[in-house]
Backbone atoms as SQL, in Angstrom:
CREATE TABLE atoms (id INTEGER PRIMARY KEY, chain TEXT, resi INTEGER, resn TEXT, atom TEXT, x REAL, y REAL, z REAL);
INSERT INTO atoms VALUES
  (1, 'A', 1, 'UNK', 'N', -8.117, 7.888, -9.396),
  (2, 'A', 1, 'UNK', 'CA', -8.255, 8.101, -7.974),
  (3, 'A', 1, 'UNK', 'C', -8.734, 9.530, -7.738),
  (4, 'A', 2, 'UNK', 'N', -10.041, 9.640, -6.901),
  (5, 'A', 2, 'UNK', 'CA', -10.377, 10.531, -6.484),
  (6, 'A', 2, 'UNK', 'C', -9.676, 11.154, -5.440),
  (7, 'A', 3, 'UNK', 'N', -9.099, 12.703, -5.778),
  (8, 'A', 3, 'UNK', 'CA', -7.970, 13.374, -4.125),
  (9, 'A', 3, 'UNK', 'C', -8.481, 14.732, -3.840),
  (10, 'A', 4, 'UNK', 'N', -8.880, 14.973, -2.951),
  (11, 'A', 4, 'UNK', 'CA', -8.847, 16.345, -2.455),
  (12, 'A', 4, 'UNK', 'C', -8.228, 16.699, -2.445),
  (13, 'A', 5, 'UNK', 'N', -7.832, 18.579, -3.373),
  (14, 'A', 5, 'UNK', 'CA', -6.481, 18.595, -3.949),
  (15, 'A', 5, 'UNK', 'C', -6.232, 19.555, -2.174),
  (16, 'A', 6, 'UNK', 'N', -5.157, 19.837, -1.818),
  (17, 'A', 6, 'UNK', 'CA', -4.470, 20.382, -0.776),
  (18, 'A', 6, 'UNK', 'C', -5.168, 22.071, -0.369),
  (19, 'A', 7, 'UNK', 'N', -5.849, 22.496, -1.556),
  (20, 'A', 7, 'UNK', 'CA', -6.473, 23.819, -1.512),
  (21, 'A', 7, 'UNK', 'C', -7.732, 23.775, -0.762),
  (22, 'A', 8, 'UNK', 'N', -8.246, 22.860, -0.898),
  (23, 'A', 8, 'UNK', 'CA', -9.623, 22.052, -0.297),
  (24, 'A', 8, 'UNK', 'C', -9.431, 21.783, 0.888),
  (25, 'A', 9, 'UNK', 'N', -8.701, 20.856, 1.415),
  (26, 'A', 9, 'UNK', 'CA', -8.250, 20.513, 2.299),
  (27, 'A', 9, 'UNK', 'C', -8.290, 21.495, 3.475),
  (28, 'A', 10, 'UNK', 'N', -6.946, 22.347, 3.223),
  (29, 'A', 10, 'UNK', 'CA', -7.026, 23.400, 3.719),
  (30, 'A', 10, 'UNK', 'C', -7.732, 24.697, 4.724),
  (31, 'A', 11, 'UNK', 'N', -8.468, 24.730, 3.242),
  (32, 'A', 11, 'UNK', 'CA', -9.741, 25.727, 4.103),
  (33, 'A', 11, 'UNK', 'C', -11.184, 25.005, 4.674),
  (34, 'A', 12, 'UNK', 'N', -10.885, 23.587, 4.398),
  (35, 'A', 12, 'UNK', 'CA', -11.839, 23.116, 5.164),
  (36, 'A', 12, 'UNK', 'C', -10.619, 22.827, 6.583),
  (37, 'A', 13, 'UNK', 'N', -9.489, 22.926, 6.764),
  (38, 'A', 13, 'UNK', 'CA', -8.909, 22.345, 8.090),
  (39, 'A', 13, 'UNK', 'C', -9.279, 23.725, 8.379),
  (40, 'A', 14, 'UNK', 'N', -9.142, 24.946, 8.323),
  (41, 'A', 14, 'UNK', 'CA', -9.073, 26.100, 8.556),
  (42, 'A', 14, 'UNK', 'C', -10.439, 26.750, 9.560),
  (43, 'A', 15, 'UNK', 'N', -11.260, 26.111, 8.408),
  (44, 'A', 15, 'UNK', 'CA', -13.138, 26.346, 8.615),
  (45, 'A', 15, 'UNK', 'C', -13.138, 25.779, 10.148),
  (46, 'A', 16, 'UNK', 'N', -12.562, 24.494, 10.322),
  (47, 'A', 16, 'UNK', 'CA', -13.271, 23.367, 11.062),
  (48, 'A', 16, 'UNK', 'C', -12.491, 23.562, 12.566),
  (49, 'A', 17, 'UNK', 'N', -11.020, 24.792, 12.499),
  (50, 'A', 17, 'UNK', 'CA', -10.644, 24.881, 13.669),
  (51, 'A', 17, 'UNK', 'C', -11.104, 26.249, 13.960),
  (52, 'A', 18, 'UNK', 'N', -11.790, 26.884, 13.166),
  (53, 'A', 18, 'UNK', 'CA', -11.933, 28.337, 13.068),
  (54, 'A', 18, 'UNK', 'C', -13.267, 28.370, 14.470),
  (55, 'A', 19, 'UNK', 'N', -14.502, 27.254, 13.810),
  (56, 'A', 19, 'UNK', 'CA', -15.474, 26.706, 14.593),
  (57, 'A', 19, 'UNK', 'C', -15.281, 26.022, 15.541),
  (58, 'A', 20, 'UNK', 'N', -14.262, 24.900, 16.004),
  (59, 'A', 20, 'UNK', 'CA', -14.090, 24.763, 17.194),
  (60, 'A', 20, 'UNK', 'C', -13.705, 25.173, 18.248),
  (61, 'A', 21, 'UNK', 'N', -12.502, 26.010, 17.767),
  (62, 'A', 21, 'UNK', 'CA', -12.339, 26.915, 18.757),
  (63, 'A', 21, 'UNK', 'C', -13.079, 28.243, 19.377),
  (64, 'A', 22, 'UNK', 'N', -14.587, 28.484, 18.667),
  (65, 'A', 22, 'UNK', 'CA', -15.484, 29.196, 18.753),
  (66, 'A', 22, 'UNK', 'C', -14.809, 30.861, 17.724),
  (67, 'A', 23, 'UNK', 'N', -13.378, 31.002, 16.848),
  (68, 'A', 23, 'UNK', 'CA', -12.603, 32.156, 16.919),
  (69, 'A', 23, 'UNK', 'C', -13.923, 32.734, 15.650),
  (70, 'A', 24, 'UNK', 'N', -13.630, 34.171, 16.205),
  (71, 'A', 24, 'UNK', 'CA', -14.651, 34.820, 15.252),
  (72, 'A', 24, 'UNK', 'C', -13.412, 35.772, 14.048),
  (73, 'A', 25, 'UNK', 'N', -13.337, 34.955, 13.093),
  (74, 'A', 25, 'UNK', 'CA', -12.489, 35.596, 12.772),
  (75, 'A', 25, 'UNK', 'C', -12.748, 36.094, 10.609),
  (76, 'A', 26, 'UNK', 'N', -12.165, 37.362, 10.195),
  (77, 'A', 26, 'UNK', 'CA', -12.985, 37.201, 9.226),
  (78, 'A', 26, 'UNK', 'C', -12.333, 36.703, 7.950),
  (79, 'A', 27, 'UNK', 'N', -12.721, 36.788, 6.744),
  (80, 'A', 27, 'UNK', 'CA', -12.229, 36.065, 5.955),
  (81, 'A', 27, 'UNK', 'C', -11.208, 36.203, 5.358),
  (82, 'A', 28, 'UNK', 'N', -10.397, 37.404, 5.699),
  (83, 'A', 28, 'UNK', 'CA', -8.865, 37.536, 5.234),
  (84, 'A', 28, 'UNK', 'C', -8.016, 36.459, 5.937),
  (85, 'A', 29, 'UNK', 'N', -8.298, 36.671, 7.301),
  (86, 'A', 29, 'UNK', 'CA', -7.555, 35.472, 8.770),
  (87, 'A', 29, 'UNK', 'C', -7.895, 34.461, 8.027),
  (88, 'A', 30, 'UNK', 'N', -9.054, 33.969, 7.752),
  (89, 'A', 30, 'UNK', 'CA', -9.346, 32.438, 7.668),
  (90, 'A', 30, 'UNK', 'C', -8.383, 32.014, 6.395),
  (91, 'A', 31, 'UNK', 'N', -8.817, 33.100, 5.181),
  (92, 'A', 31, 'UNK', 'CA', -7.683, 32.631, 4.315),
  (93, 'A', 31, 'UNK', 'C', -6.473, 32.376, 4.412),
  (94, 'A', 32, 'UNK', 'N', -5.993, 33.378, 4.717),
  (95, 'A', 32, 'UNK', 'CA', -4.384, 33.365, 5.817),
  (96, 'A', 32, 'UNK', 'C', -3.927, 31.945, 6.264),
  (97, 'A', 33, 'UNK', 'N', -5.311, 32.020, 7.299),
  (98, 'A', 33, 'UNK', 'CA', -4.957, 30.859, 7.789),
  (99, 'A', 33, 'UNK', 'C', -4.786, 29.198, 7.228),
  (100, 'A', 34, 'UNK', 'N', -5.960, 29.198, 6.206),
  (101, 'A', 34, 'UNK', 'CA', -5.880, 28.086, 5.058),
  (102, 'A', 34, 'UNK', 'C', -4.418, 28.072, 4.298),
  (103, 'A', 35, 'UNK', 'N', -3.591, 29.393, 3.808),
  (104, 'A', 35, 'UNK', 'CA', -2.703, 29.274, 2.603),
  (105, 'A', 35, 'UNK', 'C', -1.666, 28.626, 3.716),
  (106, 'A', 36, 'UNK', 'N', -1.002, 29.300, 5.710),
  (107, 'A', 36, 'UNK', 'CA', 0.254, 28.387, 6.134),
  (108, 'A', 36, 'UNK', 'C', -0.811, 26.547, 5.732),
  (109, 'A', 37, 'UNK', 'N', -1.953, 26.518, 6.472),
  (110, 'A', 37, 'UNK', 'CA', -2.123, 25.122, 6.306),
  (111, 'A', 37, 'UNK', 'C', -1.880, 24.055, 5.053),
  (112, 'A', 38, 'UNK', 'N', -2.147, 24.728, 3.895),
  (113, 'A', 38, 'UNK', 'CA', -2.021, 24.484, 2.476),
  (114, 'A', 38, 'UNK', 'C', -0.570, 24.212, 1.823),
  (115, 'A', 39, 'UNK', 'N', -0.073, 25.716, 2.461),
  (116, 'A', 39, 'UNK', 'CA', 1.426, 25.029, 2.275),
  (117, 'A', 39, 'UNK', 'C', 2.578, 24.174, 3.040),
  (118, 'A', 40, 'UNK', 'N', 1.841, 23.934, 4.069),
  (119, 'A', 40, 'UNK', 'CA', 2.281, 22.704, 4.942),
  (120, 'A', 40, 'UNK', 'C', 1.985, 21.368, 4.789),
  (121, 'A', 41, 'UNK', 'N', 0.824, 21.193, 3.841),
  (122, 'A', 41, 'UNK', 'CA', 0.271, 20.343, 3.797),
  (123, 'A', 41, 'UNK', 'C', 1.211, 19.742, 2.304),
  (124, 'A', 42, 'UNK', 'N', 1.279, 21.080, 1.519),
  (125, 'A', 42, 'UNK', 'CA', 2.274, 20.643, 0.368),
  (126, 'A', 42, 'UNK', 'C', 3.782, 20.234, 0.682),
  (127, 'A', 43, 'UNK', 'N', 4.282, 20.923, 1.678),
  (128, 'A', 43, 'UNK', 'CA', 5.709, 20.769, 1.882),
  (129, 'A', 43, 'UNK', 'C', 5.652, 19.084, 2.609),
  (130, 'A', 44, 'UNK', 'N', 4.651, 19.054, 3.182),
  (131, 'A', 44, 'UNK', 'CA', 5.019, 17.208, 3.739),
  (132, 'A', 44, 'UNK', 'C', 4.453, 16.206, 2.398),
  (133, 'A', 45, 'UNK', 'N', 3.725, 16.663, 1.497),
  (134, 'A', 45, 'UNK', 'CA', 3.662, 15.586, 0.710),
  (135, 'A', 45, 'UNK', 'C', 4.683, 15.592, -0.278),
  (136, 'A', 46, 'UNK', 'N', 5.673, 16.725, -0.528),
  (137, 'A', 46, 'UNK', 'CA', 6.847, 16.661, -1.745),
  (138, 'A', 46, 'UNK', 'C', 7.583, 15.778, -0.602),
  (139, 'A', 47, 'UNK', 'N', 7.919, 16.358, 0.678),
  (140, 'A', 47, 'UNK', 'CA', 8.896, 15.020, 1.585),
  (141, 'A', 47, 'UNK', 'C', 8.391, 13.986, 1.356),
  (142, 'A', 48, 'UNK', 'N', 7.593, 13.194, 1.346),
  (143, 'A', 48, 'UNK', 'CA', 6.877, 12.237, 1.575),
  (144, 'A', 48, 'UNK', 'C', 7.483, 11.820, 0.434),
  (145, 'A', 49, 'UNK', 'N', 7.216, 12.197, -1.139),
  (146, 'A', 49, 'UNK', 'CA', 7.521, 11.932, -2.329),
  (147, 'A', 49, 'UNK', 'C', 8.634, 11.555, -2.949),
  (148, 'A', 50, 'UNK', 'N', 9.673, 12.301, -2.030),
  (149, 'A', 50, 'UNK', 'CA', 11.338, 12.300, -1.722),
  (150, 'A', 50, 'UNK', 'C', 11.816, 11.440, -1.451),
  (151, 'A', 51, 'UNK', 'N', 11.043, 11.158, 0.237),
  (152, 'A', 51, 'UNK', 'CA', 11.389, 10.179, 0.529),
  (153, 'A', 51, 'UNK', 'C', 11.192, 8.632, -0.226),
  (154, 'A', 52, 'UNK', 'N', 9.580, 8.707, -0.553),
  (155, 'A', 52, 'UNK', 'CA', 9.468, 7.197, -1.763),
  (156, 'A', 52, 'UNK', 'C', 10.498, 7.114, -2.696),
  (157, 'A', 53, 'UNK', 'N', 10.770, 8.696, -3.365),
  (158, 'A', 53, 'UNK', 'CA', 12.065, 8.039, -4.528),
  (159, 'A', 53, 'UNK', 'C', 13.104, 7.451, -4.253),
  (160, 'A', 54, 'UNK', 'N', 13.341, 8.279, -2.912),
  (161, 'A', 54, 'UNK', 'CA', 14.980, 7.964, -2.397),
  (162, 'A', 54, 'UNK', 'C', 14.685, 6.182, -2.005),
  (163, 'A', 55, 'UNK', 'N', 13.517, 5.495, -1.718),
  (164, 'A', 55, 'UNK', 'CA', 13.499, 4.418, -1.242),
  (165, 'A', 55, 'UNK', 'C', 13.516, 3.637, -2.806),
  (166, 'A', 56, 'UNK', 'N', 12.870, 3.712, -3.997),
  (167, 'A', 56, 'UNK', 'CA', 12.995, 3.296, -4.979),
  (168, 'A', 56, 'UNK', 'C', 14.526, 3.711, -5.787),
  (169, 'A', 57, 'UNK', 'N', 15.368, 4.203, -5.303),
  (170, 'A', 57, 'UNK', 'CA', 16.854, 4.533, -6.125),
  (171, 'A', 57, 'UNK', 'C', 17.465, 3.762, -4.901),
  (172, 'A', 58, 'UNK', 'N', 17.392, 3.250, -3.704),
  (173, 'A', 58, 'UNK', 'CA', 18.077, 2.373, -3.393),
  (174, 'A', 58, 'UNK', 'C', 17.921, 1.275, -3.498),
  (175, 'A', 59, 'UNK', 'N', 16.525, 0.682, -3.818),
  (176, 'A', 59, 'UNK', 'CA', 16.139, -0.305, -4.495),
  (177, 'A', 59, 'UNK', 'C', 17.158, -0.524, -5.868),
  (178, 'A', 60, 'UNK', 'N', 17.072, 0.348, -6.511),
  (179, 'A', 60, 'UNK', 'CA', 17.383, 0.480, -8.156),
  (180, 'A', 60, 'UNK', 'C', 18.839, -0.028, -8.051),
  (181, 'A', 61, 'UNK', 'N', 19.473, 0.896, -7.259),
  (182, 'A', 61, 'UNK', 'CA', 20.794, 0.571, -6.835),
  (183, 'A', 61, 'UNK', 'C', 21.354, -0.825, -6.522),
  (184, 'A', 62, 'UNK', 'N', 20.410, -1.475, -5.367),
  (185, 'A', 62, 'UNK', 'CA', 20.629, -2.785, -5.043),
  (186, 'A', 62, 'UNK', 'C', 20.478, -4.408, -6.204),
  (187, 'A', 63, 'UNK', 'N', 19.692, -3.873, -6.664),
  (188, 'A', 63, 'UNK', 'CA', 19.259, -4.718, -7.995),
  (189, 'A', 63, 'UNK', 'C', 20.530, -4.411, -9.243),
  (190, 'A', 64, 'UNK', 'N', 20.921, -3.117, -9.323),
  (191, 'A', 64, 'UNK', 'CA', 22.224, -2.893, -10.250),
  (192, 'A', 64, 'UNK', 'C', 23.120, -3.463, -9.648),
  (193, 'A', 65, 'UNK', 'N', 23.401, -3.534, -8.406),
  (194, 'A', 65, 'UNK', 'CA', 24.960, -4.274, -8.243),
  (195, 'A', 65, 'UNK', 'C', 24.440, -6.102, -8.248),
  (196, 'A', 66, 'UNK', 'N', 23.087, -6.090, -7.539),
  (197, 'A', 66, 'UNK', 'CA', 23.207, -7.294, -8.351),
  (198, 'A', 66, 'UNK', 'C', 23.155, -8.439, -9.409),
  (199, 'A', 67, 'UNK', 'N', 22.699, -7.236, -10.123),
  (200, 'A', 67, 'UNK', 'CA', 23.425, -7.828, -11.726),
  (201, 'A', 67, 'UNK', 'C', 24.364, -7.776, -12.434),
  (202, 'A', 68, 'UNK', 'N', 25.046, -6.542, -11.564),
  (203, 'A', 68, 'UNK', 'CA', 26.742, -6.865, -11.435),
  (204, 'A', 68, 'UNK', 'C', 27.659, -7.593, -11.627),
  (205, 'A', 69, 'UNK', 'N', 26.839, -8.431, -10.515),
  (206, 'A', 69, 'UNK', 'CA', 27.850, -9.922, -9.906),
  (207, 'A', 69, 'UNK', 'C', 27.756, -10.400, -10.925),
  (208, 'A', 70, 'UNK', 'N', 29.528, -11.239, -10.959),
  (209, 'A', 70, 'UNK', 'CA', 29.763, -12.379, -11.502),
  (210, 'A', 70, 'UNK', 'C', 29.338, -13.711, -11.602),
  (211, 'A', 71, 'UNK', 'N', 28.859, -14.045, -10.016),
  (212, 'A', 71, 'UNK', 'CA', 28.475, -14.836, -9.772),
  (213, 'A', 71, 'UNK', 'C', 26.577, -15.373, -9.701),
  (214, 'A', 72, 'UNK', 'N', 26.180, -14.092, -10.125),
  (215, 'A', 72, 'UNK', 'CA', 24.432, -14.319, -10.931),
  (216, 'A', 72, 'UNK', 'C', 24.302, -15.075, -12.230),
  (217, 'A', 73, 'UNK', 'N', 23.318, -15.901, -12.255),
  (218, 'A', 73, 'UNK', 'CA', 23.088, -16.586, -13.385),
  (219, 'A', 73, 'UNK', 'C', 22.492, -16.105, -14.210),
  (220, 'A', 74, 'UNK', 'N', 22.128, -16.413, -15.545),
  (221, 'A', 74, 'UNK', 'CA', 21.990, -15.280, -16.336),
  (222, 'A', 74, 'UNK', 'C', 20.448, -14.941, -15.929),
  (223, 'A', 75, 'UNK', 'N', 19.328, -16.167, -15.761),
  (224, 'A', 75, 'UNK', 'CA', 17.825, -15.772, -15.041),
  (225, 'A', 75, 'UNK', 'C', 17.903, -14.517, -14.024),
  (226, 'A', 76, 'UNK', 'N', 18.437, -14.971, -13.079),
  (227, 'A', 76, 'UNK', 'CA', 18.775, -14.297, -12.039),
  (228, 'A', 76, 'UNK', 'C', 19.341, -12.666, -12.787),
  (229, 'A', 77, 'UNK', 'N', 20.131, -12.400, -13.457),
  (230, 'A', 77, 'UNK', 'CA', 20.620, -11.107, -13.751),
  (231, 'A', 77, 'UNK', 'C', 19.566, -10.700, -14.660),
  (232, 'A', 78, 'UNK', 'N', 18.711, -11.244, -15.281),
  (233, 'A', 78, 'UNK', 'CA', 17.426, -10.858, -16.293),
  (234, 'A', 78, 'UNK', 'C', 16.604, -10.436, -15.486),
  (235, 'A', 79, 'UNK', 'N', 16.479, -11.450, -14.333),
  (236, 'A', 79, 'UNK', 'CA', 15.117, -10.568, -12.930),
  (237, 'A', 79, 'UNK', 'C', 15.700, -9.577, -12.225),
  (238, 'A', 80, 'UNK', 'N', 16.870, -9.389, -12.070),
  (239, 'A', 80, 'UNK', 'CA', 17.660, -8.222, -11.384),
  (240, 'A', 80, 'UNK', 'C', 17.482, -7.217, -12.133),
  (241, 'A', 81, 'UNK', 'N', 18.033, -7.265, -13.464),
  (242, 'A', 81, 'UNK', 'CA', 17.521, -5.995, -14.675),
  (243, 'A', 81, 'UNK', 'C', 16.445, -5.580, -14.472),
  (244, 'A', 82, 'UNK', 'N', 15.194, -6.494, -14.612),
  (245, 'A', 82, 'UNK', 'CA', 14.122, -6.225, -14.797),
  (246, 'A', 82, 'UNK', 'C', 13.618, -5.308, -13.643),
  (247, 'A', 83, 'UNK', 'N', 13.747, -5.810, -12.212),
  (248, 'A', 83, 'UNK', 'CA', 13.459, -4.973, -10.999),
  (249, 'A', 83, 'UNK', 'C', 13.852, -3.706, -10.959),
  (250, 'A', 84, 'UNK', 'N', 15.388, -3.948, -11.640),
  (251, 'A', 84, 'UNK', 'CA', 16.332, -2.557, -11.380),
  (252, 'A', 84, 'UNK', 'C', 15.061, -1.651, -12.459),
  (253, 'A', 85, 'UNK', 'N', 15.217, -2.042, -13.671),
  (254, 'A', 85, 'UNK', 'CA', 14.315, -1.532, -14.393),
  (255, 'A', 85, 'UNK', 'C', 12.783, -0.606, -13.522),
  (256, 'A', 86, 'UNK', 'N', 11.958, -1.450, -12.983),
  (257, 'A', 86, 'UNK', 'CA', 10.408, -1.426, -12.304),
  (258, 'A', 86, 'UNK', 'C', 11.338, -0.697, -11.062),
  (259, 'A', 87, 'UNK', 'N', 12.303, -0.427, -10.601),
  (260, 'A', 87, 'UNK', 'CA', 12.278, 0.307, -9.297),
  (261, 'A', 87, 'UNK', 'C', 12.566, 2.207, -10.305),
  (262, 'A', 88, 'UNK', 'N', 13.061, 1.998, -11.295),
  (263, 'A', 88, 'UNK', 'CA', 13.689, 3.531, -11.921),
  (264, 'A', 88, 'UNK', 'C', 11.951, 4.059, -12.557),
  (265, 'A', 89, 'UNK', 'N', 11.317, 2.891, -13.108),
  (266, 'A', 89, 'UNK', 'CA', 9.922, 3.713, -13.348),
  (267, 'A', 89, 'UNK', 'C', 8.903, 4.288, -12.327),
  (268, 'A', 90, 'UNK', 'N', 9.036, 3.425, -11.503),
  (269, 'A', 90, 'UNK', 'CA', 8.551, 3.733, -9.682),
  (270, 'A', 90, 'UNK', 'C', 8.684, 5.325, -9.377),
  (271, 'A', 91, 'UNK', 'N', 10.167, 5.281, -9.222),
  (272, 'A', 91, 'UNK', 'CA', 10.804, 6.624, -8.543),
  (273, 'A', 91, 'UNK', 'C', 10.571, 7.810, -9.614),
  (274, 'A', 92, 'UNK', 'N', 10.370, 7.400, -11.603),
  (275, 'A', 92, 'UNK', 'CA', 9.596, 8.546, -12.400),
  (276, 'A', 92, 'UNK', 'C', 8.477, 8.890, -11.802),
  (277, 'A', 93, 'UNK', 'N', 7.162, 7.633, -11.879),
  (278, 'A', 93, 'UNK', 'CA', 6.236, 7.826, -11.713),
  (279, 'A', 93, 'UNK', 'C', 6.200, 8.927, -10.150),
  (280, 'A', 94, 'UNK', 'N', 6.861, 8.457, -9.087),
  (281, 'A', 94, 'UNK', 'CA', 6.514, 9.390, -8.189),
  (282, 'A', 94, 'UNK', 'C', 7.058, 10.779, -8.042),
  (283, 'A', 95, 'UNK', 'N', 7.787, 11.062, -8.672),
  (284, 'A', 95, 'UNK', 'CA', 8.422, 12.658, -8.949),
  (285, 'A', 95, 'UNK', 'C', 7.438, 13.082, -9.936),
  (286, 'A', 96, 'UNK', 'N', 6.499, 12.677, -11.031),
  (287, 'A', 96, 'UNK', 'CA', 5.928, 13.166, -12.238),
  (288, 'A', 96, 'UNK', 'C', 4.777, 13.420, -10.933),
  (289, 'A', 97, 'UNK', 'N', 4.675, 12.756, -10.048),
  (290, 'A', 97, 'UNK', 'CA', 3.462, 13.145, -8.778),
  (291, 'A', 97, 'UNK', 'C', 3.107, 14.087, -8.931),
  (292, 'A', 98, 'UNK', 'N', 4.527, 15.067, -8.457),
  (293, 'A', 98, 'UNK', 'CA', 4.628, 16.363, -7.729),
  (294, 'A', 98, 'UNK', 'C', 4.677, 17.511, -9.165),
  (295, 'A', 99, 'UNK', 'N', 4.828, 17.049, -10.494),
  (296, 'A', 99, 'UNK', 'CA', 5.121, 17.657, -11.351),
  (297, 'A', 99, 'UNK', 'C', 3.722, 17.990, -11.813),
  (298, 'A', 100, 'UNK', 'N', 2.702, 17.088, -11.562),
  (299, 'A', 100, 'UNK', 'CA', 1.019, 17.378, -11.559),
  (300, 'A', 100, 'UNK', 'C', 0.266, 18.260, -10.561),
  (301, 'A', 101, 'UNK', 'N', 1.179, 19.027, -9.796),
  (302, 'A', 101, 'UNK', 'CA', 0.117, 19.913, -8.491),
  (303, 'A', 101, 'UNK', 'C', 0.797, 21.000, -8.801),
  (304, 'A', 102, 'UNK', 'N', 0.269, 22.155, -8.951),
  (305, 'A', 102, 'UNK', 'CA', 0.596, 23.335, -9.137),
  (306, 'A', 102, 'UNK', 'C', 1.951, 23.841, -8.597),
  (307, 'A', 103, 'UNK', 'N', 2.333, 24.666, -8.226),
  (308, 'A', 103, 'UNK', 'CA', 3.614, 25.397, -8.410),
  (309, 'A', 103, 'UNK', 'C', 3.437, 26.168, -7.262),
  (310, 'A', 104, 'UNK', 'N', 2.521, 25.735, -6.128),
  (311, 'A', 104, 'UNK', 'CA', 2.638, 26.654, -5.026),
  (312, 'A', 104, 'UNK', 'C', 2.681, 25.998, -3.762),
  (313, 'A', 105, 'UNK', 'N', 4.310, 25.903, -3.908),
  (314, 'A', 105, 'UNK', 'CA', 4.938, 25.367, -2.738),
  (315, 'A', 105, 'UNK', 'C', 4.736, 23.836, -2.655),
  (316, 'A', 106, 'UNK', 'N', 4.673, 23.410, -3.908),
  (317, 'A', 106, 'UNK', 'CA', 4.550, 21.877, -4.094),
  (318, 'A', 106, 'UNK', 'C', 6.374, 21.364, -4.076);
C-alpha cells in the first residue's frame, strides 16, 4: 500500500492553507507550521491505532471466555480458539503499525 507518510502530508496541509488564506509567510512559519500539523496528524493516528487494538483485545477476550464455557462443543471451542487466536494477531499487527513510523510523536 501506497501512504503519504504524515511529513508530506503536512507541509502540503501547511502550503495549501498558507495560499488560501493569501498569508505571506516565510519558511521558518511554514515549517513551524507543518511540524504542530504533522504532529497532530501523528497523535490521531497512534489513537486511532489504540483504539483498533483495544477493539481487537475485546474481541480476543470475548472468544476466550467463550471457549471457556463448559457448555461449547468441542467445534465450537476450536473456532473460538481460532478467532481468539486471529483477534491477538490483529491487535500485533496493528501496534507493529506504529512501531514502523518514526519516533516523532508517533
Amino acid at each position: 500500500m501506497d501512504r503519504t507518510s504524515p511529513e508530506v502530508l503536512a507541509a502540503v496541509v501547511a502550503a495549501e492553507i498558507a495560499e488560501a488564506h493569501h498569508l505571506d509567510i516565510d519558511d521558518a512559519r511554514l515549517d513551524a507550521l507543518a511540524a504542530r500539523i504533522e504532529a497532530a496528524l501523528r497523535r490521531m493516528a497512534r489513537l486511532e491505532r489504540e483504539a483498533c487494538v483495544a477493539v481487537c483485545l475485546e474481541r480476543q477476550a470475548m472468544w476466550e471466555s467463550t471457549e471457556a464455557r463448559s457448555t461449547i462443543t468441542e467445534p465450537l471451542r476450536a473456532e473460538s480458539r481460532a478467532r481468539c487466536n486471529e483477534a491477538q494477531v490483529i491487535a500485533d499487527a496493528i501496534r507493529n503499525i506504529g512501531g514502523s513510523v518514526s519516533a516523532a510523536g508517533a
